[in-house]
PDBQT receptor file of N, H, CA, C and O in Angstrom, charges set to zero:
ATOM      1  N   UNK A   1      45.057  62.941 -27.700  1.00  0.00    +0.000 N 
ATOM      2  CA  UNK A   1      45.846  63.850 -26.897  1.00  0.00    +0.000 C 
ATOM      3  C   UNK A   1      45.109  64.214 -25.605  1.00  0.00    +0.000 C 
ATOM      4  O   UNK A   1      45.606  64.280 -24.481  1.00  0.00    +0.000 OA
ATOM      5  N   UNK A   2      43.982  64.414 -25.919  1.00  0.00    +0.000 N 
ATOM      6  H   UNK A   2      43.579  64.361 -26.833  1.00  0.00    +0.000 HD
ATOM      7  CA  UNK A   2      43.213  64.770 -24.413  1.00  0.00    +0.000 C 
ATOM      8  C   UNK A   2      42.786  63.453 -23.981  1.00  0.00    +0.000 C 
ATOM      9  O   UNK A   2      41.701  63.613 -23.422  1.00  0.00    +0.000 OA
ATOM     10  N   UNK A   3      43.085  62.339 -23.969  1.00  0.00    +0.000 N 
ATOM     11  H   UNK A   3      43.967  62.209 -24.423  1.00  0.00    +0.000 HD
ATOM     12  CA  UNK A   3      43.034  61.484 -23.395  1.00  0.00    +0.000 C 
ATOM     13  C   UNK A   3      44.340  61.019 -22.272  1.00  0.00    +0.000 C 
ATOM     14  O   UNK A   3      44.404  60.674 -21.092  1.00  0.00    +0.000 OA
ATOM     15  N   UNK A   4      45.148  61.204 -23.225  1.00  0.00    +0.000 N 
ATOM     16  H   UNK A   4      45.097  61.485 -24.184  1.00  0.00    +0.000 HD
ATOM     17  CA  UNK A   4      46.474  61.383 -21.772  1.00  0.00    +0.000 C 
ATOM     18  C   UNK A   4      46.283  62.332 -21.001  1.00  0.00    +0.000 C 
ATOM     19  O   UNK A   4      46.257  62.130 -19.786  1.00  0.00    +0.000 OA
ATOM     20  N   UNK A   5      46.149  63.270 -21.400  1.00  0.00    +0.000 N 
ATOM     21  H   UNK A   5      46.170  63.434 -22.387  1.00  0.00    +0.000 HD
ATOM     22  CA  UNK A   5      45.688  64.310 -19.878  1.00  0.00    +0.000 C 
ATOM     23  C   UNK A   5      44.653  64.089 -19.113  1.00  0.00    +0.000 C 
ATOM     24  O   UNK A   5      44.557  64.500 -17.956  1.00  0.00    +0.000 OA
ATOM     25  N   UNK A   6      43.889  63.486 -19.656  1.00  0.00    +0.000 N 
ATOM     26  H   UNK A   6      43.967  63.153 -20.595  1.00  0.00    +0.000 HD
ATOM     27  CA  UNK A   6      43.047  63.160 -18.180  1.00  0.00    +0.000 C 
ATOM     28  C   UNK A   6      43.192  61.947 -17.919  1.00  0.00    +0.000 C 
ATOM     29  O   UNK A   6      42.522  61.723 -16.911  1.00  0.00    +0.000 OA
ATOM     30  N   UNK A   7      43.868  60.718 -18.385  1.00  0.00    +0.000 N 
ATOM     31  H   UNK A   7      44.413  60.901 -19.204  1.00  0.00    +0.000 HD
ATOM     32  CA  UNK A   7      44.040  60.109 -17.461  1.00  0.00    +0.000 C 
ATOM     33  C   UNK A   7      45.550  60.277 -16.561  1.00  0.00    +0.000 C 
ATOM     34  O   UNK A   7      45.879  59.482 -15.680  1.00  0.00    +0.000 OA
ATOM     35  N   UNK A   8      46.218  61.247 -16.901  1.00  0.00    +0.000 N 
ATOM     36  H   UNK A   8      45.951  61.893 -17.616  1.00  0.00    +0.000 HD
ATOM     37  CA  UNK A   8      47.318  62.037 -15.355  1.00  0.00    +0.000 C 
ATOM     38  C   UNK A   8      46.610  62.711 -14.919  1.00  0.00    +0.000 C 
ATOM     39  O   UNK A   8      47.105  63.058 -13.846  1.00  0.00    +0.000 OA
ATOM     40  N   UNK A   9      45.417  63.306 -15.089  1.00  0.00    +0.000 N 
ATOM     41  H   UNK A   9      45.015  63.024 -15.960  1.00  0.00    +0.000 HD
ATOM     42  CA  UNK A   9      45.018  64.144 -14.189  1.00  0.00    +0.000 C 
ATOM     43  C   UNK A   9      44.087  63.157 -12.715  1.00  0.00    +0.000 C 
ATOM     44  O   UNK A   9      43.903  63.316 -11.509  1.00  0.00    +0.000 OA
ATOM     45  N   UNK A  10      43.693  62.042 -13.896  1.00  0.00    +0.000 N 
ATOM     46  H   UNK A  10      43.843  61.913 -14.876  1.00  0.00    +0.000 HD
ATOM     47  CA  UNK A  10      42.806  60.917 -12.971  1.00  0.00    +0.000 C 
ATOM     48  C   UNK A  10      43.733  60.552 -12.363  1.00  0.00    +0.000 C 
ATOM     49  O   UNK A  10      43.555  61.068 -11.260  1.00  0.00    +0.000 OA
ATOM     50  N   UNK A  11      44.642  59.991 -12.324  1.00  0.00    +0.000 N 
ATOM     51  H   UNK A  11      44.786  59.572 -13.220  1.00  0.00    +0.000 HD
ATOM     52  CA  UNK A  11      45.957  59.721 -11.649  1.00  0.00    +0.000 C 
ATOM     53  C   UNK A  11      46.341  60.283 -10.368  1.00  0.00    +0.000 C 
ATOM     54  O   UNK A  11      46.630  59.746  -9.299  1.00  0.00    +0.000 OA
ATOM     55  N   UNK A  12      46.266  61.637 -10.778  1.00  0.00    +0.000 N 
ATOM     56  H   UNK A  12      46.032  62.073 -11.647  1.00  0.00    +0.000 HD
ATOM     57  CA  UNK A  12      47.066  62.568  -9.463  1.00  0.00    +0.000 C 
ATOM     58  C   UNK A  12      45.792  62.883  -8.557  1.00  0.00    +0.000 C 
ATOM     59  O   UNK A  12      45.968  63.201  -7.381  1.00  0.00    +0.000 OA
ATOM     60  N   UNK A  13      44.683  62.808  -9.023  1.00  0.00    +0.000 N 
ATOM     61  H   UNK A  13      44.539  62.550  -9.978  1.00  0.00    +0.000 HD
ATOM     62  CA  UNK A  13      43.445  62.766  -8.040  1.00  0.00    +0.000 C 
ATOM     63  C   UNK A  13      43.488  61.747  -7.392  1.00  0.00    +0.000 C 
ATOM     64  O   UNK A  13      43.522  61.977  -6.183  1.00  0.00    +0.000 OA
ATOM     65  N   UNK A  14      43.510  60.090  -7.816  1.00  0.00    +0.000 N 
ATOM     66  H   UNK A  14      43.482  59.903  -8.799  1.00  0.00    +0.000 HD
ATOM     67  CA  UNK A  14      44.076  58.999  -6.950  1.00  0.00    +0.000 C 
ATOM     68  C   UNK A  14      44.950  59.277  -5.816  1.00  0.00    +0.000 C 
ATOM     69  O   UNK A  14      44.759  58.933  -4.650  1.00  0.00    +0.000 OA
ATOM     70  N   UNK A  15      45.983  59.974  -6.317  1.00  0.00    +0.000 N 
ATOM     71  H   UNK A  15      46.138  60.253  -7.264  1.00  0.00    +0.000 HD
ATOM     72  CA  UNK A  15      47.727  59.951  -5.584  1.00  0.00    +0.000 C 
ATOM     73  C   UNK A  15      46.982  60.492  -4.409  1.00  0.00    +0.000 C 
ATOM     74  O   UNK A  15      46.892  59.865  -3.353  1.00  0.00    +0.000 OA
ATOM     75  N   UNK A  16      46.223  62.165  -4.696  1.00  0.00    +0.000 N 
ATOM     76  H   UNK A  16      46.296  62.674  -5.553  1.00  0.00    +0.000 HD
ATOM     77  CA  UNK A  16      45.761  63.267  -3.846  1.00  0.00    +0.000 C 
ATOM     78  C   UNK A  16      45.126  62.104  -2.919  1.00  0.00    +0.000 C 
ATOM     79  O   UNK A  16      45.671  61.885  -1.838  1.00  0.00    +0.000 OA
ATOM     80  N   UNK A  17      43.996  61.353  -3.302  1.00  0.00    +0.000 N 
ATOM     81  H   UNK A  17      43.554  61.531  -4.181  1.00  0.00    +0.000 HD
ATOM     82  CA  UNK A  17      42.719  60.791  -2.458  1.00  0.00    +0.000 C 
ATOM     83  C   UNK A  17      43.453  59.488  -1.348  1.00  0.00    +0.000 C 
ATOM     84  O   UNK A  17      42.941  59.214  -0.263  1.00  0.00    +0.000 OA
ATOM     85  N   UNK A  18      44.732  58.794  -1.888  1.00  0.00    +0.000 N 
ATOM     86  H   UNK A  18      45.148  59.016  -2.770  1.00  0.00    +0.000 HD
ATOM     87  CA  UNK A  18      45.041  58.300  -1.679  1.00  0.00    +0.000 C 
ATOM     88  C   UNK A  18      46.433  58.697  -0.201  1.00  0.00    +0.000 C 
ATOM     89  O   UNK A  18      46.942  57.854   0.537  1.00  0.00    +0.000 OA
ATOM     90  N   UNK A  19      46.619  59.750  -0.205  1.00  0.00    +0.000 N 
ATOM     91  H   UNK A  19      46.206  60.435  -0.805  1.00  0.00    +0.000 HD
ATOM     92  CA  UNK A  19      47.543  60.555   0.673  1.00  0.00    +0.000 C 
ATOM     93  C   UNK A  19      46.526  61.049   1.523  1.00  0.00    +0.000 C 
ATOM     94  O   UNK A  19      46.587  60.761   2.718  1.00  0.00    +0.000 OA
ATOM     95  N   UNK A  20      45.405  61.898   1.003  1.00  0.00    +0.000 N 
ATOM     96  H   UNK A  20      45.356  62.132   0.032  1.00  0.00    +0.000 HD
ATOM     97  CA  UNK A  20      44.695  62.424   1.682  1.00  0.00    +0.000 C 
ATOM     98  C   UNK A  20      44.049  60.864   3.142  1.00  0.00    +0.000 C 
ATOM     99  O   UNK A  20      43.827  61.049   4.339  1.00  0.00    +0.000 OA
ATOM    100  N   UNK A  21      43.955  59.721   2.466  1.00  0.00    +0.000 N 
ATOM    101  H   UNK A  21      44.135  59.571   1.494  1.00  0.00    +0.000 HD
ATOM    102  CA  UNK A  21      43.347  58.402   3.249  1.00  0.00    +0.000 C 
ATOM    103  C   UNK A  21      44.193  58.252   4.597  1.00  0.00    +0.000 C 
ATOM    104  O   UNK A  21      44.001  58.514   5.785  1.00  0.00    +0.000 OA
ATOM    105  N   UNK A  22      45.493  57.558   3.630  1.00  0.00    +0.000 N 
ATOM    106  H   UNK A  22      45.649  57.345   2.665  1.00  0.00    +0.000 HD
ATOM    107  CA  UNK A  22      46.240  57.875   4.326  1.00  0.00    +0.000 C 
ATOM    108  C   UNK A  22      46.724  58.341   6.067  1.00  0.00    +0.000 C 
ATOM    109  O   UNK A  22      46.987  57.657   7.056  1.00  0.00    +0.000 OA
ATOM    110  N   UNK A  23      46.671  59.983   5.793  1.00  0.00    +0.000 N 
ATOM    111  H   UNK A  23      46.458  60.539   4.990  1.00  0.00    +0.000 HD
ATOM    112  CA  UNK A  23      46.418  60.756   6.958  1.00  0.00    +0.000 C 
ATOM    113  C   UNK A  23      45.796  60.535   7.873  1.00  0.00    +0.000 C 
ATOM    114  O   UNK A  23      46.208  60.465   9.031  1.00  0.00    +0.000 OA
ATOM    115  N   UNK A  24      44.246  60.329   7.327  1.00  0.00    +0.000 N 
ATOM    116  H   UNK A  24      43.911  60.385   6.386  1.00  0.00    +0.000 HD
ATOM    117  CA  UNK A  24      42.996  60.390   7.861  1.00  0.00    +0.000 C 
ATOM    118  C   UNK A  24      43.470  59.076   8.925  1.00  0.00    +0.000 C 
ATOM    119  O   UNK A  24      43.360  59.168  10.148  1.00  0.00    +0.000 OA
ATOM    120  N   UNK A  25      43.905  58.095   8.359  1.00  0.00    +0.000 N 
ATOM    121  H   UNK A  25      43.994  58.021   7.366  1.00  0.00    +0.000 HD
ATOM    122  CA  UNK A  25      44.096  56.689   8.807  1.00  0.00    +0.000 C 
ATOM    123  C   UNK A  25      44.800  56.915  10.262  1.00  0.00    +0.000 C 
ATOM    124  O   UNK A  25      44.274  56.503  11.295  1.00  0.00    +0.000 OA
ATOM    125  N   UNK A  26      45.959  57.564  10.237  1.00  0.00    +0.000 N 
ATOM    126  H   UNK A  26      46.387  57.898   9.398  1.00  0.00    +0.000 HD
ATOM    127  CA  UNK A  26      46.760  57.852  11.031  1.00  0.00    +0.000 C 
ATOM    128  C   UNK A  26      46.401  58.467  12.167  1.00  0.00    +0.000 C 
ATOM    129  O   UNK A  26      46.696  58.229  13.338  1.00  0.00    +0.000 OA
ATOM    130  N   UNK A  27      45.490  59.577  11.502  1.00  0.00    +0.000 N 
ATOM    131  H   UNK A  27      45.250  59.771  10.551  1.00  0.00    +0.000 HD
ATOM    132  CA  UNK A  27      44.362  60.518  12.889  1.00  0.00    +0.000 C 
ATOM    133  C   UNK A  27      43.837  58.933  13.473  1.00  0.00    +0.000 C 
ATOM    134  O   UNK A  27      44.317  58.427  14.487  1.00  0.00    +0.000 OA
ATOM    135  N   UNK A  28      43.107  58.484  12.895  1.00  0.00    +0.000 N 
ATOM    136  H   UNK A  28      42.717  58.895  12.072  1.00  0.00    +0.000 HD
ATOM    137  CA  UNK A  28      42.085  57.997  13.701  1.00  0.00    +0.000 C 
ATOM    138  C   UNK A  28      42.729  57.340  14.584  1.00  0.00    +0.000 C 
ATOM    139  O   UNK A  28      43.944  57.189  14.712  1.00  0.00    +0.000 OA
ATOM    140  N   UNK A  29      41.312  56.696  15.592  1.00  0.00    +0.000 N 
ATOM    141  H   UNK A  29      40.325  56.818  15.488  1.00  0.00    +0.000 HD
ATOM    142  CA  UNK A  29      41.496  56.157  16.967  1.00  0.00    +0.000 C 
ATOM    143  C   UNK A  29      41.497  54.718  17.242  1.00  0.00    +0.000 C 
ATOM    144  O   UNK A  29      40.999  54.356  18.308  1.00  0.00    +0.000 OA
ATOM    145  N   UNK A  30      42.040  53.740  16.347  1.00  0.00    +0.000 N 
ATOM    146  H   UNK A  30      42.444  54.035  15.482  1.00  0.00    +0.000 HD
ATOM    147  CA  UNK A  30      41.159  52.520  15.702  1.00  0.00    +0.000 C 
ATOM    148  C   UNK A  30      43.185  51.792  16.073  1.00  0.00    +0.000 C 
ATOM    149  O   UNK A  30      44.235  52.347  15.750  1.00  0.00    +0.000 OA
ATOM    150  N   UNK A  31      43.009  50.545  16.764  1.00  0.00    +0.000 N 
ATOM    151  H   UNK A  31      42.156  50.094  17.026  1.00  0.00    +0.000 HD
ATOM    152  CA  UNK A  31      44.545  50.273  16.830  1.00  0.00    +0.000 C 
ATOM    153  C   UNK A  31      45.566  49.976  15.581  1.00  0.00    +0.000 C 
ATOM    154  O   UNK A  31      45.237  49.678  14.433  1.00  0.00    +0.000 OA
ATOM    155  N   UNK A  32      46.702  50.113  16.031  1.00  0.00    +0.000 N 
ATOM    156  H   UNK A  32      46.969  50.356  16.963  1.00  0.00    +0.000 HD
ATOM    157  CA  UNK A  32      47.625  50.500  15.196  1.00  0.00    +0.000 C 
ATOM    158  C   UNK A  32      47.583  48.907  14.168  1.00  0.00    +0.000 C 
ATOM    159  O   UNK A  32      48.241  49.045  13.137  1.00  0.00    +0.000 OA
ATOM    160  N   UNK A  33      47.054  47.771  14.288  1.00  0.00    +0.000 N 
ATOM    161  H   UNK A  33      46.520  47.659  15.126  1.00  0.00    +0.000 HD
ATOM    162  CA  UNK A  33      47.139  46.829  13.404  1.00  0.00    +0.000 C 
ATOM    163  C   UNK A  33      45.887  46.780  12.873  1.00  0.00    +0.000 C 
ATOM    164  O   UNK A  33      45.612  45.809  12.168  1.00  0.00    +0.000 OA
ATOM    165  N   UNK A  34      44.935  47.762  13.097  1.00  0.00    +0.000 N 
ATOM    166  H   UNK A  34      45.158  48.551  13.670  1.00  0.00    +0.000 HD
ATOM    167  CA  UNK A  34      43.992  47.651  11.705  1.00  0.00    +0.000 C 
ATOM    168  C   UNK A  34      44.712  49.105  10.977  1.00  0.00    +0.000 C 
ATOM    169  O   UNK A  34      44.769  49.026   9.750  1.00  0.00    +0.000 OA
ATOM    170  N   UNK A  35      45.136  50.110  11.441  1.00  0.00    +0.000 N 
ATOM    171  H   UNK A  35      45.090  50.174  12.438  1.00  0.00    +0.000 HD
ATOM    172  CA  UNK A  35      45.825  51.177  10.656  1.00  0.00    +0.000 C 
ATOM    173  C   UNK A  35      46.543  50.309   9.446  1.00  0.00    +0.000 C 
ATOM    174  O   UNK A  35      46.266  50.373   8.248  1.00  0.00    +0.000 OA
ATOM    175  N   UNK A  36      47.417  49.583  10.003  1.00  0.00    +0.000 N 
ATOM    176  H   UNK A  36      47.642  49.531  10.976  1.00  0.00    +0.000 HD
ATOM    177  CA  UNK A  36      48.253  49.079   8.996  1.00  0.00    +0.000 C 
ATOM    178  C   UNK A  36      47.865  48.272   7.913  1.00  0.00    +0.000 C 
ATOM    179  O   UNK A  36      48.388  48.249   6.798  1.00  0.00    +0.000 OA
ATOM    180  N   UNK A  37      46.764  47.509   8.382  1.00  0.00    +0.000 N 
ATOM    181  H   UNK A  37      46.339  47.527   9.288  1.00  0.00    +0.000 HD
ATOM    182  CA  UNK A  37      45.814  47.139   7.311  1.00  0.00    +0.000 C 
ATOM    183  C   UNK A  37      45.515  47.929   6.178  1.00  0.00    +0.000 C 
ATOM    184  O   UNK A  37      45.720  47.805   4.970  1.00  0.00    +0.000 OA
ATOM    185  N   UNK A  38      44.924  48.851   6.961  1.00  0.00    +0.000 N 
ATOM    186  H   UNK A  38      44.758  48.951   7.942  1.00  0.00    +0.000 HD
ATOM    187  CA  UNK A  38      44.018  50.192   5.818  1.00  0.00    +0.000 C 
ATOM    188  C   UNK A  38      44.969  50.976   5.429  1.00  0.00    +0.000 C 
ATOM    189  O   UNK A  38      44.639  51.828   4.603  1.00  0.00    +0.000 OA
ATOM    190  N   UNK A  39      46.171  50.950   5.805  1.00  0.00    +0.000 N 
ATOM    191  H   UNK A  39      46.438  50.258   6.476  1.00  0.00    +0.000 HD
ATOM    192  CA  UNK A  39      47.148  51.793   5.070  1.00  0.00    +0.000 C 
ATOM    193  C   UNK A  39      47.972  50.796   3.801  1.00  0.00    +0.000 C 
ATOM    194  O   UNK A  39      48.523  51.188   2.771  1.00  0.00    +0.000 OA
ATOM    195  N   UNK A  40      47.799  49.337   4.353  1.00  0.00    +0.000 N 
ATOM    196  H   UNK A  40      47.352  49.019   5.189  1.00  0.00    +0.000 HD
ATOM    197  CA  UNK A  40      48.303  48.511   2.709  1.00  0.00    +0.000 C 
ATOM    198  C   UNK A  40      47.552  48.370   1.923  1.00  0.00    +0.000 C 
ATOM    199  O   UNK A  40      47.943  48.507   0.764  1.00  0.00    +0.000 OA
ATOM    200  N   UNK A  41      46.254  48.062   2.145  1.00  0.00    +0.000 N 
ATOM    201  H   UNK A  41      45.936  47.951   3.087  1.00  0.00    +0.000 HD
ATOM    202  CA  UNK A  41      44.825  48.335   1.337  1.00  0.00    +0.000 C 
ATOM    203  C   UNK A  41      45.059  49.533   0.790  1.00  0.00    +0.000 C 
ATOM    204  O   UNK A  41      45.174  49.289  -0.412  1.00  0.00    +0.000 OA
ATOM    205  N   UNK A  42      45.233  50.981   0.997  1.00  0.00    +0.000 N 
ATOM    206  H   UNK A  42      45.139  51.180   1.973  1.00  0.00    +0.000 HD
ATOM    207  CA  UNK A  42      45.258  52.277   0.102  1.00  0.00    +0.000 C 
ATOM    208  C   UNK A  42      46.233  51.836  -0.511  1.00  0.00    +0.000 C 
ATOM    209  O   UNK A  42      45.914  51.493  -1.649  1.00  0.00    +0.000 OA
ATOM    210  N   UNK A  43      47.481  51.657  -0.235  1.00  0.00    +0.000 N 
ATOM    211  H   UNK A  43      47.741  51.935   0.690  1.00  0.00    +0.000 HD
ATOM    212  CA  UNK A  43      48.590  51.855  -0.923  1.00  0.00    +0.000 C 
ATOM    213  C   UNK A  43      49.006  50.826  -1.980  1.00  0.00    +0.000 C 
ATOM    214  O   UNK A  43      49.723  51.146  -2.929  1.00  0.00    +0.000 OA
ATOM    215  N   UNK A  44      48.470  49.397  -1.767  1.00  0.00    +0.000 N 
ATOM    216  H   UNK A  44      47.888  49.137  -0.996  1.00  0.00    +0.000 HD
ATOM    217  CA  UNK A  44      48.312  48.451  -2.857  1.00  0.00    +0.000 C 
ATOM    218  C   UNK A  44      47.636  48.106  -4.099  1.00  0.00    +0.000 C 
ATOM    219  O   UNK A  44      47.878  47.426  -5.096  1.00  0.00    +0.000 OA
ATOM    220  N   UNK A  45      46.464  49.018  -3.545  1.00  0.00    +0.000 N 
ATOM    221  H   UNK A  45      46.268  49.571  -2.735  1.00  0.00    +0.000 HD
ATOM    222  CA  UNK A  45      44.954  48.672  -4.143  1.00  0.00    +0.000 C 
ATOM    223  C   UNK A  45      44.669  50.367  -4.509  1.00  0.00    +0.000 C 
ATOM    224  O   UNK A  45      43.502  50.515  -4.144  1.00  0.00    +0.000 OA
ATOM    225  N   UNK A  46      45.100  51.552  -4.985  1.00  0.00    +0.000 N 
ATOM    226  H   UNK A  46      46.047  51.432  -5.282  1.00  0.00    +0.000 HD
ATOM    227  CA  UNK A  46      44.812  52.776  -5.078  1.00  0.00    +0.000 C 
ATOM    228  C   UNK A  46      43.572  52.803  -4.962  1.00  0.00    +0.000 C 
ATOM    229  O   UNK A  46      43.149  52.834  -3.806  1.00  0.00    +0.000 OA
ATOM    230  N   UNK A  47      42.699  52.801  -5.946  1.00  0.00    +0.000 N 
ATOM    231  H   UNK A  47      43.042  52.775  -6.884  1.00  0.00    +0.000 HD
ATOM    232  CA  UNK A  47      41.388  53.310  -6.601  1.00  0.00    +0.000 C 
ATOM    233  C   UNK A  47      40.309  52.413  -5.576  1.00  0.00    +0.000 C 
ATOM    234  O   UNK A  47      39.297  52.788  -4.985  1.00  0.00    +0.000 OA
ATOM    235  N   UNK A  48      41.044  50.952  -5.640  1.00  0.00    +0.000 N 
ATOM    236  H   UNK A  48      41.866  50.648  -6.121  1.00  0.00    +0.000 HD
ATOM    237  CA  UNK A  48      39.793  50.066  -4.980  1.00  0.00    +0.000 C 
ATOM    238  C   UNK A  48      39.854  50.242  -3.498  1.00  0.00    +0.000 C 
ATOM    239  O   UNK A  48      38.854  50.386  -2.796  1.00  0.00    +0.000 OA
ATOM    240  N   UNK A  49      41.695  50.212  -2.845  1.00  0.00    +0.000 N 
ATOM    241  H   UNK A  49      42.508  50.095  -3.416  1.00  0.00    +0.000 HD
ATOM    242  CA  UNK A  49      41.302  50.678  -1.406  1.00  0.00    +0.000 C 
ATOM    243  C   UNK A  49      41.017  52.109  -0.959  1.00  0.00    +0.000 C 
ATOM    244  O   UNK A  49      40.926  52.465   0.216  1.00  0.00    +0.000 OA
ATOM    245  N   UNK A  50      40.887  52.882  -2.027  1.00  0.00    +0.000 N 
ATOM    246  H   UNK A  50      40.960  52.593  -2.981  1.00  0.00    +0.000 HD
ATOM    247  CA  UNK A  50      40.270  54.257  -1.482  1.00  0.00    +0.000 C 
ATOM    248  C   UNK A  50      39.127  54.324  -1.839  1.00  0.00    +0.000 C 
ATOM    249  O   UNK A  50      38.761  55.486  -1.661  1.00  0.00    +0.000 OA
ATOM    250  N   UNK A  51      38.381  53.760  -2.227  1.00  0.00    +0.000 N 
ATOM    251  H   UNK A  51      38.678  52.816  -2.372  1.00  0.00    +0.000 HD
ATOM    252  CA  UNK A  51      36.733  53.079  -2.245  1.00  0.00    +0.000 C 
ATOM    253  C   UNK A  51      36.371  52.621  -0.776  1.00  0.00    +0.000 C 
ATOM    254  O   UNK A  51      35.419  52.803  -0.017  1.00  0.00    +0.000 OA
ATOM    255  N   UNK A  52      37.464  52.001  -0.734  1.00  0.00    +0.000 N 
ATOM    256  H   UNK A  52      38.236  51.853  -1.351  1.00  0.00    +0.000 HD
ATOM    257  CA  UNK A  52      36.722  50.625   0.669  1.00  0.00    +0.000 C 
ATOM    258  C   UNK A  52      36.918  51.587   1.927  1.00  0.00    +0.000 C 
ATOM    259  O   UNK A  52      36.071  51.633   2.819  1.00  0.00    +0.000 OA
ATOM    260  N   UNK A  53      38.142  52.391   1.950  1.00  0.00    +0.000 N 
ATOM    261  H   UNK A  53      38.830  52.354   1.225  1.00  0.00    +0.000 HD
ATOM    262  CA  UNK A  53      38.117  53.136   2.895  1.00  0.00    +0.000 C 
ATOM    263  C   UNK A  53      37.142  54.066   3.206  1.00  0.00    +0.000 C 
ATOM    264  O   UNK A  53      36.623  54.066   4.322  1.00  0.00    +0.000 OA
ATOM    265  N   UNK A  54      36.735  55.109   2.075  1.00  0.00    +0.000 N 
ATOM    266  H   UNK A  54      37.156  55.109   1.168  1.00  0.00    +0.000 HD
ATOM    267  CA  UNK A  54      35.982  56.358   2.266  1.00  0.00    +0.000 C 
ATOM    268  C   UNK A  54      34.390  55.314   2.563  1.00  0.00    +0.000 C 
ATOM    269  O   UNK A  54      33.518  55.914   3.193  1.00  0.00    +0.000 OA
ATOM    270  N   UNK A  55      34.168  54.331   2.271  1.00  0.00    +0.000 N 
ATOM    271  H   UNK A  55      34.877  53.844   1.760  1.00  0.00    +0.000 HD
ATOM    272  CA  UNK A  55      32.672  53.581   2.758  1.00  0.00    +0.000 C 
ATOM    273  C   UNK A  55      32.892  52.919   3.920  1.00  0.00    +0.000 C 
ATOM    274  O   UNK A  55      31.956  53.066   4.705  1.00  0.00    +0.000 OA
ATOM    275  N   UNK A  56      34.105  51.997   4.471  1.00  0.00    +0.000 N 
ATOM    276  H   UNK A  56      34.866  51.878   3.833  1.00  0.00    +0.000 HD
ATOM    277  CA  UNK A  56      34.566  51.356   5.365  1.00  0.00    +0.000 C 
ATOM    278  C   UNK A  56      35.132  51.398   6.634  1.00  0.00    +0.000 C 
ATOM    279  O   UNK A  56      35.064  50.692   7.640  1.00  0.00    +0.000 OA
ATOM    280  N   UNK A  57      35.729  52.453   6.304  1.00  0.00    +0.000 N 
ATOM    281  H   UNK A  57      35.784  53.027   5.487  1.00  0.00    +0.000 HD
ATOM    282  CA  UNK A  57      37.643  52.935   6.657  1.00  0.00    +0.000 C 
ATOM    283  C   UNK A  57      37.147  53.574   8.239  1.00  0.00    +0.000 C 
ATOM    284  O   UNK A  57      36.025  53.890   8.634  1.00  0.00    +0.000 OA
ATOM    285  N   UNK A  58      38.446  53.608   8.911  1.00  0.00    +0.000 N 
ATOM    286  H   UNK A  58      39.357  53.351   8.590  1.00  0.00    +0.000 HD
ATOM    287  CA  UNK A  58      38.251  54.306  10.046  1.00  0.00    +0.000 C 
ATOM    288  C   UNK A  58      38.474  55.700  10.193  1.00  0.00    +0.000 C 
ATOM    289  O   UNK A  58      39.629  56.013   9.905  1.00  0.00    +0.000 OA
ATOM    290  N   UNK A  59      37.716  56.674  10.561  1.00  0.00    +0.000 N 
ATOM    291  H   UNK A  59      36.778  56.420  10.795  1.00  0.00    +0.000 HD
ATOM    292  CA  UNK A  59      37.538  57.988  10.793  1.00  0.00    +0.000 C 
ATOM    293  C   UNK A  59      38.478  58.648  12.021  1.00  0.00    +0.000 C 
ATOM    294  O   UNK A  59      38.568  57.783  12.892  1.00  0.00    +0.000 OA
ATOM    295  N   UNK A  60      39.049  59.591  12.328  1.00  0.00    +0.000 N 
ATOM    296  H   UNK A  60      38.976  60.294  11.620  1.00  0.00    +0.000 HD
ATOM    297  CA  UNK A  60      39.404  60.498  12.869  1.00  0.00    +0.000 C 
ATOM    298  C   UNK A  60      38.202  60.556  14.284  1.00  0.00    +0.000 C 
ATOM    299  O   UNK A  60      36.982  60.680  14.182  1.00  0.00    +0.000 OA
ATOM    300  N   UNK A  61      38.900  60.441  15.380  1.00  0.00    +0.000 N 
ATOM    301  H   UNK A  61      39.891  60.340  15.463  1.00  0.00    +0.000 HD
ATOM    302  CA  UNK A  61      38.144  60.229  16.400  1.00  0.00    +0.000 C 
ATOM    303  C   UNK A  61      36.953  59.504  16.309  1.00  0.00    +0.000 C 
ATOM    304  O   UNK A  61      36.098  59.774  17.153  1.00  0.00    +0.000 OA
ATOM    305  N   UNK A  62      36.655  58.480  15.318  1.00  0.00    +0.000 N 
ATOM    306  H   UNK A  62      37.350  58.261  14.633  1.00  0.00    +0.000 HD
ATOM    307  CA  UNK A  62      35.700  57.277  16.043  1.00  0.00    +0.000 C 
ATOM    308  C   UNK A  62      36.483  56.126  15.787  1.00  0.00    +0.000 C 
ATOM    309  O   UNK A  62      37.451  55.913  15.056  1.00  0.00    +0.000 OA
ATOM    310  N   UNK A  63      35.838  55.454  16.555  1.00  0.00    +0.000 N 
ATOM    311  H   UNK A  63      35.052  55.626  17.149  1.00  0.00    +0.000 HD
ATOM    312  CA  UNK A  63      36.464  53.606  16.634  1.00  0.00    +0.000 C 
ATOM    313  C   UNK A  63      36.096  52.736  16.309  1.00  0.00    +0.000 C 
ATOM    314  O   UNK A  63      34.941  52.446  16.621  1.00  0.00    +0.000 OA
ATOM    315  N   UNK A  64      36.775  51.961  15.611  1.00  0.00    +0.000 N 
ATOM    316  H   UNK A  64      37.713  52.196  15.358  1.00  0.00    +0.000 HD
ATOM    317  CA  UNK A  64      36.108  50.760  15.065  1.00  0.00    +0.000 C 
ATOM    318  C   UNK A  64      36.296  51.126  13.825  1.00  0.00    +0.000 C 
ATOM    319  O   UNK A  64      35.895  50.415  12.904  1.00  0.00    +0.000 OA
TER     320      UNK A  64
């Protein structure tokens, strides 16, 4: 029983980390065809492209 609850709770921390990327993606300053990249990477890949992003990913006012 406490195994289903935490893995919805692991879940909705994904969803959160994964919306939260997202955003971030959108702020940043990086052109709109690597955005779209890093926004199918989060959204295809949950867990693994919100890995690659938060080590990789493009930031909110820097480039590249």
């Amino acid at each position: 029983m406490m195994n289903n609850s935490f893995g919805g709770l692991f879940g909705v921390l994904i969803l959160v980390g994964d919306i939260w990327a997202v955003i971030n993606i959108f702020q940043s300053t990086v052109s709109n065809e690597k955005k779209l990249i890093w926004i199918v990477a989060v959204v295809l890949l949950p867990l693994l492209g919100l890995a690659l992003w938060f080590f990789l990913g493009p930031r909110a006012g820097k480039s590249g």
